[in-house]
N, C-alpha and C positions, 0 to 999 in steps of 0.2 A: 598633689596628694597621691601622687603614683607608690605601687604597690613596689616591693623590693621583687628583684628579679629572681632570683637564686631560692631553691625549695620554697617552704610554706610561705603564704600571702606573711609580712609583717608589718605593721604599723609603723609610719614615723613620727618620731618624739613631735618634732612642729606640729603637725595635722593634727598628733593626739590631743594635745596642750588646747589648740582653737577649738575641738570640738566639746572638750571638757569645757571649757570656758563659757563657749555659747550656752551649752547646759545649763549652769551653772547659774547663769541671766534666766534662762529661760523658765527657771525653777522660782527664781528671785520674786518676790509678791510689788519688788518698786518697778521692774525691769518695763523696755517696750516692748511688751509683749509681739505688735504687729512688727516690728521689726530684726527681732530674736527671729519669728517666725521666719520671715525672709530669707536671710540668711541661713538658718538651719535648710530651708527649701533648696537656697544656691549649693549649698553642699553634696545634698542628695543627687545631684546631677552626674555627680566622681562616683565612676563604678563601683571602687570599694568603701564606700560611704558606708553601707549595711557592716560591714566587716568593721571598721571603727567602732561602731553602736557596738556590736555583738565585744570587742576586745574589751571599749570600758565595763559594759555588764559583769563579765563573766573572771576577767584578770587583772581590771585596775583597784587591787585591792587598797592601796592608799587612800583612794579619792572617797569622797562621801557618799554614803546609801545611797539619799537622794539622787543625784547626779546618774551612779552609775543604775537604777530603777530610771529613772526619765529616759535613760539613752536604750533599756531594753524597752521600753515603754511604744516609744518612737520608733526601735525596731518592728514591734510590733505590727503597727501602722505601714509601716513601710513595706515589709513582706504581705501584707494581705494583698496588695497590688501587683507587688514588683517580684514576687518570688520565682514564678517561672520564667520573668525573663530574664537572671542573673545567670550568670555562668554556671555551668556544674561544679568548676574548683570553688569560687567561691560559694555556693550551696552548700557544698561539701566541708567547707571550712565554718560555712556557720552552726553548723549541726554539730561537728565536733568538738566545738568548743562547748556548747551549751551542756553536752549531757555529762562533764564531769561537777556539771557546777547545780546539778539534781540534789548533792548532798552539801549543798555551800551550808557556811554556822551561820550566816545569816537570812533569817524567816524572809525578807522582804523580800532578796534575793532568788530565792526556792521559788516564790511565789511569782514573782516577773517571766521567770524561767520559764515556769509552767504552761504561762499565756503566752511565750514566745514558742513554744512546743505544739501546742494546741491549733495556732496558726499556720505553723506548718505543715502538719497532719491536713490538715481544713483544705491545703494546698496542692500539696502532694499525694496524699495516700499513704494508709502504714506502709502498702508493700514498697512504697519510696523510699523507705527509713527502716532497713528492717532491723538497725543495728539499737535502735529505741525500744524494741522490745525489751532484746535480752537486757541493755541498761534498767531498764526498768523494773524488770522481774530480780536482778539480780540487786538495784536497792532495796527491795520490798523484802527480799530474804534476807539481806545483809545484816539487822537487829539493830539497826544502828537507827537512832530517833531522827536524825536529820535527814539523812540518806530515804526512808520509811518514809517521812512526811514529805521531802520535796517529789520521791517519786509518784506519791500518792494522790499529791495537788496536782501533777504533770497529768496524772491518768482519770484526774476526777471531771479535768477541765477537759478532755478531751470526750469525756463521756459528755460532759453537760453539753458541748457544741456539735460533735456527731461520732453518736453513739452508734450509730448504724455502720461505719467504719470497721467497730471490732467486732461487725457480727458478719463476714467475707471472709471467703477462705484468701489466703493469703500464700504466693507461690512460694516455698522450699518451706512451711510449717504442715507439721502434722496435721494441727486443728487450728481451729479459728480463735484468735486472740481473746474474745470474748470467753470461751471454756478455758485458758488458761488462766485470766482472770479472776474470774468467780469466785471460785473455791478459795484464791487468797485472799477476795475482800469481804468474803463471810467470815476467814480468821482474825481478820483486823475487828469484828464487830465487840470480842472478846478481848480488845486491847487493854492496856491499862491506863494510854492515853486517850485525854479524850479528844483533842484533835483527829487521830488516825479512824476514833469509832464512826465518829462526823463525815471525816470524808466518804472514807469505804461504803458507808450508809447512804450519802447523796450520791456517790457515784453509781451504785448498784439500781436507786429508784429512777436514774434517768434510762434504765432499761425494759420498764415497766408497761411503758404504753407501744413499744416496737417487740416488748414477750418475745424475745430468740427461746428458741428450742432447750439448750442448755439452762435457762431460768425457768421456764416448764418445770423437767423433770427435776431440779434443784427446789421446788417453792417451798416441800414440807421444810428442808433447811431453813431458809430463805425467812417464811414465818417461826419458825422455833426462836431465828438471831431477831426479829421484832420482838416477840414475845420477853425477850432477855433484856433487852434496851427499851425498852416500856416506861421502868424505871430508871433510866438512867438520869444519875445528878444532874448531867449536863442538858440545858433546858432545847440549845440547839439540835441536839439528838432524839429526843422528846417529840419536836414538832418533824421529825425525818420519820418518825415512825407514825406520826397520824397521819403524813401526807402518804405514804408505803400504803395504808390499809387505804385511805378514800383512793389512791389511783387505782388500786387491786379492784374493788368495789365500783370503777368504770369499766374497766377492762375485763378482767375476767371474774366475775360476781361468786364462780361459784367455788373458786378455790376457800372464799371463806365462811361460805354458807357452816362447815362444819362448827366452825370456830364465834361463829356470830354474838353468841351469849357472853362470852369471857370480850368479846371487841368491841361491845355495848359497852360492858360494865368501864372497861377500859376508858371507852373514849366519853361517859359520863364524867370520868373521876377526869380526864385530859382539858373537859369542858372547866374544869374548877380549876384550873392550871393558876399558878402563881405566875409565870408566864403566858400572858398577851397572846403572844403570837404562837405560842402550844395551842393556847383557847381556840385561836381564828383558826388554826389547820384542823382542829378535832372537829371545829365546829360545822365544818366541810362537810363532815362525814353524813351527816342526815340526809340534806339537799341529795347526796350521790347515793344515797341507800334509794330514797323513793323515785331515784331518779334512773337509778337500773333496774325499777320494776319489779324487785324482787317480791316474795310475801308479804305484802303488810302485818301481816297478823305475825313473824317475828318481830315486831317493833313495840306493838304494844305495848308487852312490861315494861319497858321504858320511860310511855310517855307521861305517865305523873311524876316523874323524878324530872326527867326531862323542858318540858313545858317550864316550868319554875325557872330553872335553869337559863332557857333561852330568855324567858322575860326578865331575869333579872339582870342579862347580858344586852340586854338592848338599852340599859340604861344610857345617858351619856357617861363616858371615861373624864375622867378627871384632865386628862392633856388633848383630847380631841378637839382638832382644830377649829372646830365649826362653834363650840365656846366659843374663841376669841371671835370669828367671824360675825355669830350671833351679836354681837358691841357695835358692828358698824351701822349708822344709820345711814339715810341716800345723802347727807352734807359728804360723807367719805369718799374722792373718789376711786374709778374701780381702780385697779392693779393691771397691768400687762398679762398675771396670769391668771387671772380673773375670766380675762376674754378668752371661751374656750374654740376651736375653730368652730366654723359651722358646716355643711355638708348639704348642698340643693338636692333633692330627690328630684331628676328629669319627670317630665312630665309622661305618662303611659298612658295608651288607651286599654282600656278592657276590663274586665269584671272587677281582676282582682288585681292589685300593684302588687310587682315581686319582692319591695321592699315592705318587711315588719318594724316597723319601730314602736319602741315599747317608752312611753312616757315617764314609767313609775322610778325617777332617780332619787330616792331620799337622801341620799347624801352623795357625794361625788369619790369620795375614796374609800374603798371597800377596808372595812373593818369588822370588829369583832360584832357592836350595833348593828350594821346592815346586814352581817352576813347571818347571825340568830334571827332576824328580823326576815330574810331569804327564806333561813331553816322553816320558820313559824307559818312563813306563807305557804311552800310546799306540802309541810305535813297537814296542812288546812285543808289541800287540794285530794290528798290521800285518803286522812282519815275523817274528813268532814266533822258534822255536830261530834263525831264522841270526843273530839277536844275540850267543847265546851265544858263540860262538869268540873273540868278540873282549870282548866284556864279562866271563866268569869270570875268565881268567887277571887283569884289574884288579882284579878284589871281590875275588880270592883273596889277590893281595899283598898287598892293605892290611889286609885281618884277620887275616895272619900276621905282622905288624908290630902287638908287642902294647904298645909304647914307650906312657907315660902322656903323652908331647908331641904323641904323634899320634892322639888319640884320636878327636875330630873324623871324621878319615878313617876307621876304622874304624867310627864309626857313622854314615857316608852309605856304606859299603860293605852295613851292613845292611838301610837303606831300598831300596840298590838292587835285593836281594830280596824284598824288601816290594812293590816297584814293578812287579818282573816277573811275580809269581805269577803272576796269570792266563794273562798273554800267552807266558810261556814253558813252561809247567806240563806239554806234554808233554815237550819237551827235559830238563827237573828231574825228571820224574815218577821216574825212577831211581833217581836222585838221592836224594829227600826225606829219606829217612832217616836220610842222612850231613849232609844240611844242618838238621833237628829236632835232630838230636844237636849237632850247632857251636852253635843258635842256643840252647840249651834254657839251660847255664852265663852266657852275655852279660846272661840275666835277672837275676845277679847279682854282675856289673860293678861298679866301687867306682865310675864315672860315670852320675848321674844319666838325663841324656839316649840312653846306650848301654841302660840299662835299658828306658826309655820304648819306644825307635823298636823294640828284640825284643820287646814285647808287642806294638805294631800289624804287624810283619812275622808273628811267630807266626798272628795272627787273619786275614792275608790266607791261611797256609795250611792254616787250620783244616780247613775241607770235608774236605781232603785228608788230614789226619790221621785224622778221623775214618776216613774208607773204611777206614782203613787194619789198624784194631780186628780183622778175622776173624781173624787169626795172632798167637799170643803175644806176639811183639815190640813188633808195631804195636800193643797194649793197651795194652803196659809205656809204649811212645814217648806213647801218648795220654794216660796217668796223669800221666807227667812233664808233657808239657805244661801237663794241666789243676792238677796242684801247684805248678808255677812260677808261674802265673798267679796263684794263690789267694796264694800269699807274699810275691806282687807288690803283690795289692790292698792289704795290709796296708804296705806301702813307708812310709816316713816324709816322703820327698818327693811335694810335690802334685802334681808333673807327671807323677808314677811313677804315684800311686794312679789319677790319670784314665786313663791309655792303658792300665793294667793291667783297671782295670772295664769300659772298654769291650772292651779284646779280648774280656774275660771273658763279655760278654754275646753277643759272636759266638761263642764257644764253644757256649756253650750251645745257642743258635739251630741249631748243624749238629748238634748231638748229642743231643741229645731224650731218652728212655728210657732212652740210656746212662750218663746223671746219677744216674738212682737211685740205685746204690751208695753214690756220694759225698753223697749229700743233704746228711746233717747237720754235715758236715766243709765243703761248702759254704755251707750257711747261720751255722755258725760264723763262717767268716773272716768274708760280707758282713753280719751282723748288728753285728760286733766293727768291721768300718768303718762303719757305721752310726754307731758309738756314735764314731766320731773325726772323721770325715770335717765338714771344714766346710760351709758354703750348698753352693760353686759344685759341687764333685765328691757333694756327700752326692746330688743330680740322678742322677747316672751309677746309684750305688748302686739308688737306687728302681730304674730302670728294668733292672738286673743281676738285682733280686728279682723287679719283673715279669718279666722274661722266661725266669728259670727257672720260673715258675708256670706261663706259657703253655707251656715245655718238657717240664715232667713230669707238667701234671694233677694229678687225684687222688693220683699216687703222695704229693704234699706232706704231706696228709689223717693223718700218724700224729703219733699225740698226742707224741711225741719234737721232731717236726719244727716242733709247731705252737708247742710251748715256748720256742723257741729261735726263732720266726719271730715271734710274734703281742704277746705283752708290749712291748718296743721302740717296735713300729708305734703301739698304743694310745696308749702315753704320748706320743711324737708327737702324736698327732691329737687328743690330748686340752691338749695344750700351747700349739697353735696356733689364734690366734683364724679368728673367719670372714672378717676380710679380708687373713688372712696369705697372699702367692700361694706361699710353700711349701706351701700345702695340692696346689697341683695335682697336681705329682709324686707326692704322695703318695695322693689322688683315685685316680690313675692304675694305680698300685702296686696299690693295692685293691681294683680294675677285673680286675685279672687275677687274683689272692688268691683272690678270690670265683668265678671260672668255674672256677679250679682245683680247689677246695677242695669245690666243687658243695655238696652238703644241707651238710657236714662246716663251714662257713661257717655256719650259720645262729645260731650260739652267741655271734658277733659281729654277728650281720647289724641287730637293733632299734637301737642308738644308731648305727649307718653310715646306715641307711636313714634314723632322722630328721633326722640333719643334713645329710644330700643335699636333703631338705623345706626343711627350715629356708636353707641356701645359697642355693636357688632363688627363696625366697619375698623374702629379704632384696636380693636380686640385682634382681627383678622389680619391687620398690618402689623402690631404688635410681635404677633407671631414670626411674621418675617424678617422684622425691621425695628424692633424696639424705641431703637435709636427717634428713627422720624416719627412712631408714634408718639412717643413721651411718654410711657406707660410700659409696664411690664406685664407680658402674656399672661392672662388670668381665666381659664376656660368658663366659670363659675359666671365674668358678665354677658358673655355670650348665652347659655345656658337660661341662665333667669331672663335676659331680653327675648330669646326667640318664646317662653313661655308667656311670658307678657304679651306680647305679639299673639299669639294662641287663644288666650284671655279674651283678648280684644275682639279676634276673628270670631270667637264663641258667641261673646258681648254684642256686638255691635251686630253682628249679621250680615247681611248685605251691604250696611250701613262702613263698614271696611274697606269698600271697595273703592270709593275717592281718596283713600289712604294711598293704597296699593298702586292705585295707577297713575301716582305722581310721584314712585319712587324707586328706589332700586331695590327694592325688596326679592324682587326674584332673582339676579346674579347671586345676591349675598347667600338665599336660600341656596342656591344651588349650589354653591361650593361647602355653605354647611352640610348637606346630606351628603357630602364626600368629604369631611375634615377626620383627622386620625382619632379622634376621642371619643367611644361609644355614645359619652354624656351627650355632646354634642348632636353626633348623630339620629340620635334617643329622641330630641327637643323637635332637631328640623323637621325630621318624618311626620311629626304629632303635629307640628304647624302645616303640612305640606298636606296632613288629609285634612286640616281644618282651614285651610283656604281653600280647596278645592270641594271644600261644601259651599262655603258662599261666596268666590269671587275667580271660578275657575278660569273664564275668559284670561285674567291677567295670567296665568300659568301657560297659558297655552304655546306662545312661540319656543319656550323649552320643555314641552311638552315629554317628548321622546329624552330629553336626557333624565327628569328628574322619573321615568318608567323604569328606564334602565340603571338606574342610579339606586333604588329603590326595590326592584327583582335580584340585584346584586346582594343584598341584603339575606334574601330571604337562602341564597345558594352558597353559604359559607358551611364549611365544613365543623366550627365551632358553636353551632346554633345556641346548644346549653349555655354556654358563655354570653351570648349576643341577644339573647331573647327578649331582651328591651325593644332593642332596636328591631330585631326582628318584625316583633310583633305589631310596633308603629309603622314597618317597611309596609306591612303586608293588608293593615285598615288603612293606610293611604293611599294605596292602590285601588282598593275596592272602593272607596270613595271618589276616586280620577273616575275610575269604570262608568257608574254610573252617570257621572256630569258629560263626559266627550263620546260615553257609548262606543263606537265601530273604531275610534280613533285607537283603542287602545292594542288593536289586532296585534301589531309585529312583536308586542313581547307576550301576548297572551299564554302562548304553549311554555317557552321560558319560563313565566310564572308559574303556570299548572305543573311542570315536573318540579318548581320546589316545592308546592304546598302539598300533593301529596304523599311524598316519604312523610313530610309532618303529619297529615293524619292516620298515614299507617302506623306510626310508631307513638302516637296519640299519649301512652301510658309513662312514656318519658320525660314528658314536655311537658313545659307550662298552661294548665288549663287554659289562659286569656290567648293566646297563643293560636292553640288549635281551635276554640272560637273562631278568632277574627279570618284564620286560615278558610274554615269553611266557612264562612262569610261570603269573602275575596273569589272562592270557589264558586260561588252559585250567582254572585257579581257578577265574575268575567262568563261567567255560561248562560246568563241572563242576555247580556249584551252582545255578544260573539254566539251563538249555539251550535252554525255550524263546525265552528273551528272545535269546540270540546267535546262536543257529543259521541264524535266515532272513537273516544278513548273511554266514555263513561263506565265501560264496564271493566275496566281496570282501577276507579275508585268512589265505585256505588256504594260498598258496604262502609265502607270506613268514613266517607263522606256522611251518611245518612247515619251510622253512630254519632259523629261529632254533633251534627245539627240537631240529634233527638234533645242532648244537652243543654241545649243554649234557651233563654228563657223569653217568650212574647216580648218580641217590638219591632220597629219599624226595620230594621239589619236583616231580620231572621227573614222578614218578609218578601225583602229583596233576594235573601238565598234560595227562598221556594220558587219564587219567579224564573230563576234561572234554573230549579231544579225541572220544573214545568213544560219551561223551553227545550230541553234537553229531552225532555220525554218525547216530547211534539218532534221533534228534529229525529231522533233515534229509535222508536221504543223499545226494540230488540234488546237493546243494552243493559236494560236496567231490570230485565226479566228472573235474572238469577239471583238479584239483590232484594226482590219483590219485599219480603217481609220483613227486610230495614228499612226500606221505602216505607212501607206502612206503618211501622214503631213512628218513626221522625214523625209522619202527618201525625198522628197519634200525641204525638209528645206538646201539639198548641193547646192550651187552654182555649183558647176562642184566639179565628184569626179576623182580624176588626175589618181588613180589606172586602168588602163584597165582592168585586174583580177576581181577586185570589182564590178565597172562599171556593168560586165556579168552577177558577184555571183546576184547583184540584181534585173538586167532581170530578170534573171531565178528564182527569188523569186516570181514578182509581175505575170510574165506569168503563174506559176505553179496554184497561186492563183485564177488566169481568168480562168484557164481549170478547177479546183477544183471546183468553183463557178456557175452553172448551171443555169436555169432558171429564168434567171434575176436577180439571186443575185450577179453578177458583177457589173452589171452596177447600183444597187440600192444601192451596197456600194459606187462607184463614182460619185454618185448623193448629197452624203451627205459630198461632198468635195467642195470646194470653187472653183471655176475655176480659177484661180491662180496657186492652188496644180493641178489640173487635168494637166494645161499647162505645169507644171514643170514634171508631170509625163511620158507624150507625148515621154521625150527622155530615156526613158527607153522599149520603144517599145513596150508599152500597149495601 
């Protein structure tokens, strides 16, 4: 397939012919696809492969659309990888071919061109290509509709993929592409096509959230061409222009503060759109009104036109899928797309987990329904009860309209208390128990979907039910709900059994201790769906069983409970291979079994524990060697085994320790807490201080690496990034510290210089973080004093901030220990820090240690007799009398 020698690169007839051909197949719907593929691959090998693609695209005008679109298509693909390293002649030949064919008669054509333009750019750089300018400006001016449109797709697609590109000065232009631009795609908004209005319109919003300088001082334009395209026929232009106002209204709020009144009215009338997807982009606009803080009180006039509006949008659509979906019962089964991934949150020690996850998924594909149902929950959060007045008397109508034709409305009437809970909840709070009562019978509605959406409205008002238990009533209303719920998970429709398990695990979640009663009637129903429940919802289940275990503890622990909990689970786990990823939920499930169940767990605990071995080690070779594992690398089993493992250490106690010392658990940890994957790392650390609370002895011959392995951690220069990990590195230190004491010397200082730049820079970082930091800190200064004490006055203050912080228990106890120590060892050092010193002591509610209690008499008295000539009392003068008061019982 060699190139002709003599001037330009030229194609020959044979090469061209096989390449068209394979095309050709490859386009074909009977063809072998894997083996087109192949061969198109063998080809790509010949230097001028790319230069064939680029000749059919652009000059083999005989051959079919199709064809020569597939061979730009492929170009595409091809250049995103291979662009730099092609030759500059042919670079250069492929570029010059493409931009005569900006203005090709045929659309499909213009359009291929475009995304092969675009990738270029992406590639190289305008200043790589600067002869695509002038091509391009001088289609745009050229009046010519084809030439207009291909140039316009070429400039719109480069906008959408990087826009930031045309906002660089660029060497031999005056100005930056971008101010050359502009002004002609605000003329195009005035077209009289409406393709050209379309494009110039999307190309110009993808400049919106990067605001160059030139779209600044251009905005009053900018809105005048919105303002004009408001109306326009074409509905795709429509929705360019309510997405122009909500991105304006994230980004810069106040360019349309003036205009706000006429952008309301606007985007009420966009809400009534005869187009869908006009609707969903106007609908935007509220959520990002309240959500840029602007005044509430411009929205007001609004909200009784408004409100209506939203609730009559939250209906179900006539073609939304979740209709047909609502059909299926659990005989159906799932789908391949059905099963969505799932995602292990590592396990973390500390107050607060840096992940938020938010439960509330009413539907899974954001539409016009969820997104007014967003709108409705926000403005609930803004403008509280004064929605009410206008919003009940609507939900009321449509739920006393019990017609089976309107059923639809009656269940967006009960999303829309779904929606409100939080934000109107004191306005309802009255209320609740007339609206528990309406919603409690809808859970068994002869409509699928009315059943669904009263188990997620019930869960939004769970909290509130609970509170509600001190008086007869509210018990009786609690029971009902928690019954309805349980008869729910049992539903025969799959959409019923999900929203009914998940409400049911927020149930749980507010109600804690008050589950015990029901225990066994609860683990009935979720074991009994267990035993129904397909893949996708049997997910919900596990984590319905976790988190009653995390809800009730020990209470689980009675041999009734465990009957009717733990058979099931086994056969499960005994069912599924090691590279089934239903194991993880189930991992997970068992994660929480085991802290509940504490010692009462250990009668299952030998075959859990060694296949959490086994997982890891098979996981660990995987990685290396696929091959001889028989399994492909999947960090997700590792991750949930070393948690499980954590679980158990939690669970069992001491009780672990005949695990441990028959196993290789600590080589595998220790290459965990050096494997390349945060998650990973994240998990070991969390095991690595939770063995080394109850079975430190087996850590000990690698003691020193899993120190040093672990202080590495905490001295990385990406901390913000790592602070998972981090923050596990830096409690499983402080928990080695106190088991081996003196042993932990040689990295002590190591340690001390990373923790505190983290509490001096305290206001950046993750609260849990700087915690366990100064935890770790008064740890290693408890056990070591003399090694930290002659730097303490380099982080007294910032130390004794973090610790006022941190709230009574046995950790904090251990910090003052070694803050104690420190004193006793130094006291000089801590003389300048005196009155963060005494805030921290200040900051215990009661310290339960009597031992302690004294160590810190005897700190602050040492202090008063040290301090002479009024400079006792001129340090406790620059204390709050609050702290002075709390110091009183220290017998100062």
């Amino acid at each position: 397939m060699a190139a002709a020698t003599s001037g330009l690169w030229q194609p020959q007839e044979e090469g061209l012919r096989e390449i068209c051909a394979l095309l050709e197949q490859h386009i074909s719907p009977t063809s072998d696809k894997t083996r087109i593929w192949q061969q198109l691959q063998h080809c790509s090998q010949f230097p001028d492969f790319n230069n064939y693609l680029t000749f059919i695209l652009a000059r083999a005008e005989g051959t079919l659309v199709e064809i020569r679109q597939a061979a730009g298509l492929l170009l595409k693909n091809n250049l995103r990888t291979a662009f730099k390293s092609l030759t500059p002649s042919y670079q250069q030949y492929i570029k010059s071919e493409l931009l005569p064919c900006l203005g090709a008669s045929d659309r499909h054509i213009r359009s291929t061109v475009g995304t092969v333009i675009s990738v270029i750019i992406q590639q190289g750089g305008v200043p790589g290509w600067p002869e695509l300018l002038q091509a391009l400006l001088h289609c745009l001016d050229s009046k010519e509709l084809n030439h207009m449109e291909g140039a316009m797709d070429a400039l719109s697609k480069i906008c959408e993929d990087i826009p930031q590109e045309l906002d660089v000065d660029v060497p031999g232009l005056a100005e930056r592409p971008i101010n050359v631009f502009l002004p002609r795609l605000f003329q195009f908004f005035q077209s009289s096509h409406a393709s050209l209005r379309k494009l110039s319109l999307g190309a110009v919003n993808q400049f919106i959230m990067l605001m160059p300088t030139v779209l600044v001082r251009s905005m009053d334009q900018f809105l005048q061409g919105l303002f004009v395209l408001a109306t326009d026929p074409t509905a795709e232009v429509r929705k360019l222009v309510c997405s122009a106002f909500v991105q304006i209204i994230e980004v810069r709020p106040s360019f349309l503060e003036p205009h706000l009144r006429n952008i309301g009215e606007y985007m009420l009338l966009a809400n009534k759109d005869t187009d869908d997807e006009v609707c969903l982009e106007a609908c935007e606009f509220w959520s990002a009104y309240c959500e840029a803080q602007l005044p509430p009180e411009n929205l007001v006039e609004f909200l009784p036109r408004l409100i209506p509006l939203l609730l009559s949008n939250m209906v179900y659509a006539e073609d939304d899928e979740s209709l047909v979906d609502a059909e299926e019962d659990e005989s159906f089964p799932d789908r391949d797309q059905d099963l969505k991934p799932r995602f292990h949150a590592s396990r973390f020690h500390g107050s607060e987990n840096a992940e938020d996850d938010d439960d509330d998924d009413i539907v899974n594909v954001w539409n016009l329904r969820k997104c007014s149902a967003a709108a409705l929950d926000i403005l609930s959060n803004v403008y509280g009860d004064d929605l009410l007045p206008t919003l009940m008397p609507l939900v009321q109508a449509k739920l006393a309209n019990g017609g089976d034709e309107v059923w639809k409305e009656r269940e967006a009437a009960v999303l829309a208390f779904g929606a409100i809970a939080e934000g109107c909840i004191n306005g309802l709070y009255s209320h609740l128990p007339e609206i528990v009562s309406f919603l409690i019978p809808l859970l068994d509605d002869k409509f699928p979907l009315i059943r669904s959406i009263t188990c997620w409205t019930l869960s939004r008002y769970s909290k509130f039910v609970v509170q509600g238990v001190s008086h007869q009533k509210g018990y009786e209303q609690y029971e009902k709900v928690l019954m309805g719920l349980l008869r729910r998970v049992l539903d025969t429709n799959k959409r019923v059994q999900e929203a009914a398990c998940s409400a049911f695990a927020t149930l749980e979640e507010e109600s804690a201790e008050l589950l015990g009663p029901h225990l066994e009637i609860i683990l009935q129903h979720l074991l009994c769906a267990f035993g129904r429940y397909q893949k996708r919802n049997l997910r919900i289940v596990y984590d319905a069983i976790g988190t009653l275990a995390d809800a009730v503890g020990e209470e689980l622990n009675q041999p009734r409970c465990l009957e009717i909990l733990m058979p099931p689970l086994i056969s499960k786990w005994q069912q599924l291979s090691n590279s089934d990823k239903d194991l993880f939920p189930l991992l997970e499930c068992f994660t929480s079994i085991a802290q509940a169940l504490g010692p009462g767990f250990s009668q299952f605990a030998e075959p859990v524990f060694q296949r959490c071995l086994s997982l890891i080690q098979t996981q660990l070779m995987a990685k290396v060697d696929p091959v001889s594992a028989g399994v492909q690398y999947e960090k997700e089993f590792v991750v949930c085994s070393l948690d499980l493992l954590s679980g158990l250490a939690e669970g069992l106690g001491s009780g672990v320790e005949s695990l441990v010392a028959q196993s290789s658990l600590r080589e595998l940890l220790l290459q965990c807490c050096q494997d390349g994957s945060l998650d990973v790392r994240q998990s070991a650390l969390a095991l690595l201080g939770d063995l080394a609370r109850v079975c430190p002895t087996h850590l000990h011959p690698s003691l020193s690496e899993f120190l040093t392995v672990a202080a590495k951690q905490l001295s990385t220069p990406e901390l913000k990034e790592t602070v998972s990990v981090a923050n596990n590195a830096c409690w499983a230190i402080g928990e080695l510290a106190v088991k081996v004491r003196q042993e932990v010397s040689p990295v002590v200082m190591t340690v001390i210089s990373c923790l505190v730049p983290i509490l001096q820079n305290a206001q950046a970082l993750h609260k849990s973080l700087v915690e366990n930091s100064a935890i770790t800190l008064g740890r290693l200064s408890w056990v070591c004093p003399d090694l930290v004490s002659p730097h303490m006055e380099h982080f007294m203050q910032s130390w004794c901030t973090a610790l006022s912080k941190i709230r009574d228990d046995v950790e904090k106890e251990d910090a003052f220990r070694g803050l104690c120590a420190m004193v006793r060892a130094n006291p000089s050092g801590a003389l300048s820090s005196l009155v963060y010193m005494c805030i921290a002591i200040a900051s215990w509610h009661e310290i339960r240690s009597e031992e302690l209690h004294d160590e810190v008499c005897q700190v602050l008295n040492g202090y008063k007799q040290m301090l002479r000539d009024g400079a006792w009392e001129q340090c406790m003068s620059a204390l709050d009398p609050a702290v002075k008061e709390k110091l009183s019982k220290y017998q100062v």
